[in-house]
N, C-alpha and C positions, 0 to 999 in steps of 0.2 A: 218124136211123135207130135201132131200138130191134129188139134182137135179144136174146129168150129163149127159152129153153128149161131142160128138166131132163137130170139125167145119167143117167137111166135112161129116156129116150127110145122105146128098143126095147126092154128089158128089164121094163121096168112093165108093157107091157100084152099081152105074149108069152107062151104060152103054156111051160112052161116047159122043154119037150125044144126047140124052136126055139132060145131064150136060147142052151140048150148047143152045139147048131148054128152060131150066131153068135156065140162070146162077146167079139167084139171090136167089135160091132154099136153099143154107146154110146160107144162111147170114138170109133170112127169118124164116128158123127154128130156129136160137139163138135166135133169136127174141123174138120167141115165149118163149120160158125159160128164158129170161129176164124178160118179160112183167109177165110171172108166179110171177115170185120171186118178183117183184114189186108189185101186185095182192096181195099176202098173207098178204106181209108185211105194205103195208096198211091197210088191214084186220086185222091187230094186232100180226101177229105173230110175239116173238120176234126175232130181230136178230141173237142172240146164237141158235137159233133153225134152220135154214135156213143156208143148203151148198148151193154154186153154185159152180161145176166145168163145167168149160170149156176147153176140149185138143184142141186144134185147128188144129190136123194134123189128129184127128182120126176118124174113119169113124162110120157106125150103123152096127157094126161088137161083135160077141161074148167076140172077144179077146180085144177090145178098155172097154166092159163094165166090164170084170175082172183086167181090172188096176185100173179102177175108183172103184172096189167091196170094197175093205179092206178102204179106205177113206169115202164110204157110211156106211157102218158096225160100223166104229169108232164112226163116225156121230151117226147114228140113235140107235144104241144101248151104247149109254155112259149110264150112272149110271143117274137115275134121277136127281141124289142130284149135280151131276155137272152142269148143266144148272140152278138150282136152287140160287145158289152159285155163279156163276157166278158176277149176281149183287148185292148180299149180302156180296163179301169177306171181307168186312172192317167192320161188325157188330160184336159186341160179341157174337148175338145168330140171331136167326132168327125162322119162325116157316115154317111148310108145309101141310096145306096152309099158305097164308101168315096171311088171318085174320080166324085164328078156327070158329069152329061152332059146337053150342052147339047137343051132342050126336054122333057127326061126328071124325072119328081118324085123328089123329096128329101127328106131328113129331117135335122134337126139336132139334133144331140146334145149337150147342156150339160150338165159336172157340176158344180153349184152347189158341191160339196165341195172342190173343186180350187180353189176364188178366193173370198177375204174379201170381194172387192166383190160377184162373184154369189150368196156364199153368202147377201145380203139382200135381193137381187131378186124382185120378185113379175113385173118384163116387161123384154120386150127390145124395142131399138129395133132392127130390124133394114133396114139399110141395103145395097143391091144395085145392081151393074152390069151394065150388060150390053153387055160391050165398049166403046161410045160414051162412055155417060154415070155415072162410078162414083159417083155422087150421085143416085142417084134413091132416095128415099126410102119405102118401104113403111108400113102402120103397124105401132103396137106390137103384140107380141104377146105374148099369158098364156102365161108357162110351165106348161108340162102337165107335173107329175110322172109320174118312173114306177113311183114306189114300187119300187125294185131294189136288192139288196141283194147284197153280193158272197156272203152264205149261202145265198142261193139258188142258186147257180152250182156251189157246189158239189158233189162226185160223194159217195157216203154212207162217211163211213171218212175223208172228206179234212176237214182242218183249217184255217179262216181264219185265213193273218196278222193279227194282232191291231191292226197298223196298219188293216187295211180292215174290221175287222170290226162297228164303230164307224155306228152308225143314219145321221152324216155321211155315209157314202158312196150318197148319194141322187142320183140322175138325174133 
């Protein structure tokens, strides 16, 4: 969820005896986008899911929402598996979902970085049960990079530990 606006909301584009009329009229609309972004996030949304920008000089103008556009777009269209990852970077693997379900698709998540033996792995033999027979054998499979980087995950202003910040931490 990706929530922008500016601070001068009603104020930008008011005429300016209304402005004096309302002069509490922006400060009440951040509000309200605060009060949102608090609302969900008690609701469970996690925090890597959830932008807030605030410009505070910019108005409810077409051109204030195409500055804020490419930040939204970053936002809401990143790769699933980054949000995912997010709180998983320091596992060896992970799954998606987190707990499967039987007859329902999956995803496996390997961090090559996490293990000297898979960090040389080009496949995996990947071996499955299913209940009966925990030997039944699949074939091998190509690891598909995801090209992920814990700087990517990052929110702008925030700094990578310097242990993760290292091209290793590949998925």
């Amino acid at each position: 969820m990706f929530i922008g606006m500016g601070g001068k909301e009603f104020s930008g584009v008011r005429p300016p005896a209304l402005v004096q009329q309302f002069p509490t009229a922006d400060a009440t609309v951040e509000g309200y986008a605060v009060t949102l972004a608090d609302i969900m996030l008690d609701k469970g949304l996690p925090r890597s899911h959830l932008q807030v920008i605030v410009e505070a000089e910019a108005s409810h103008t077409e051109s204030a929402w195409a500055s804020r556009l490419p930040a939204a777009l970053k936002h809401v269209c990143a790769p699933w598996w980054l949000r995912v990852l997010e709180d998983r970077h320091a596992h060896l693997m992970t799954t998606v979902p987190k707990r499967l379900r039987p007859g329902c698709p999956g995803v496996l998540l390997v961090n090559r970085a996490r293990s000297d033996t898979l960090g040389e792995c080009e496949h995996l033999q990947l071996v499955a049960g299913f209940n009966m027979d925990w030997e039944t054998k699949l074939p091998d499979i190509a690891l598909q990079p995801t090209s992920w980087r814990l700087s990517q995950l990052t929110a702008p202003g925030e700094t990578v530990p310097a242990q993760h910040a290292e091209p290793s931490d590949d998925w």
